[in-house]
N, C-alpha and C positions, 0 to 999 in steps of 0.2 A: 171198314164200314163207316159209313157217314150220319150224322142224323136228320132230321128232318131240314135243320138252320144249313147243311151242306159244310158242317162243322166235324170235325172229327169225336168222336163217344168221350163223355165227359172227361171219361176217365185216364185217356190219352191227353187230354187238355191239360188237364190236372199235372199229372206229368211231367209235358213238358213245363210246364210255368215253376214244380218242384227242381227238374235239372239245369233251367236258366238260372233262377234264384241261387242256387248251392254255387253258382260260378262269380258271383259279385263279389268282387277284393273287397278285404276290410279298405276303411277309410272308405269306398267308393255308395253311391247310390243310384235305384233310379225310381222314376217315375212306375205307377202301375202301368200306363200305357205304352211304356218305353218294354218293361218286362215284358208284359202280351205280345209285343211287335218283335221282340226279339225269340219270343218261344215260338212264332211262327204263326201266332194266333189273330194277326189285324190286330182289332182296335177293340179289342177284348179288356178293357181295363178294368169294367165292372164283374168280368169274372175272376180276373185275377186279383182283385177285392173279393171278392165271395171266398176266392179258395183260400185268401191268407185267415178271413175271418172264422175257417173252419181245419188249421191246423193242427194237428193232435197235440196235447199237452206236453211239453217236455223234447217238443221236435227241437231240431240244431239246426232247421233251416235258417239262414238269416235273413229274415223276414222284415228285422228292425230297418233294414237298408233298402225299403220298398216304400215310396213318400209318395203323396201327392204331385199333379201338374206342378210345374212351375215351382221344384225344390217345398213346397209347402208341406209339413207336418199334416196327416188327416185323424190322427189319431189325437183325441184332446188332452191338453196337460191339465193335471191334476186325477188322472183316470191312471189306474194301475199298469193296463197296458201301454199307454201314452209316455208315463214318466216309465217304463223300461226299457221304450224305445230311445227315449231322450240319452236316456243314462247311458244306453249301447252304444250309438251313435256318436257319444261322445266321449267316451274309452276309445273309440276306435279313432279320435281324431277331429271326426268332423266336427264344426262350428254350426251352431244354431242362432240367429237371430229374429229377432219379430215371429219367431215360428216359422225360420223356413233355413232351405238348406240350402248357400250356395251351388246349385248346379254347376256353374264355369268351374269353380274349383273340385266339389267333391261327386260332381256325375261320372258316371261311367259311359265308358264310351270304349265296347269290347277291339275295335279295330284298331285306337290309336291305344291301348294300354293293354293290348295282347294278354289281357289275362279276363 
């Protein structure tokens, strides 16, 4: 069943955006609107912000690997959530500059890196 927007029930949204997310390799990233597009959802980037901003506490999803357009950080440094993104992100490898994340090197891109 659909809802009004001709969108599938929240909670199927939700969902898919959790079983895309759980498939992101360490080291890799992607955009929120790369995420939506790949869960099947359009150009759903401002949901798939809403549903990381209401992740339950203690989830293992890795969320940290969910950036802004354009490799850019959207989460602010010096903000708790922000520097444990930084911190993950960069255990796992990737490089931060000016606040942003090489996408050529550390995007993901599920068809050329099969995982």
């Amino acid at each position: 069943m659909q809802d009004p927007s001709g969108q599938p029930p929240a909670e199927a949204r939700r969902t898919a955006v959790y079983l895309t997310m759980h498939q992101i390799p360490e080291g890799k990233v992607v955009s929120y609107g790369q995420l939506a597009e790949l869960a099947g959802l359009g150009r759903a980037a401002r949901f798939v912000g809403r549903t990381l901003s209401q992740l339950p506490d203690g989830s293992h999803l890795p969320w940290h690997r969910v950036i802004g357009a354009g490799g850019r950080l959207s989460l602010p440094a010096g903000t708790v959530s922000g520097e444990e993104q930084r911190a993950r992100l960069r255990a796992e490898g990737v490089t931060i500059r000016n606040n942003r994340v090489d996408m050529a090197r550390h995007g993901w891109r599920p068809t050329e890196d099969n995982g």
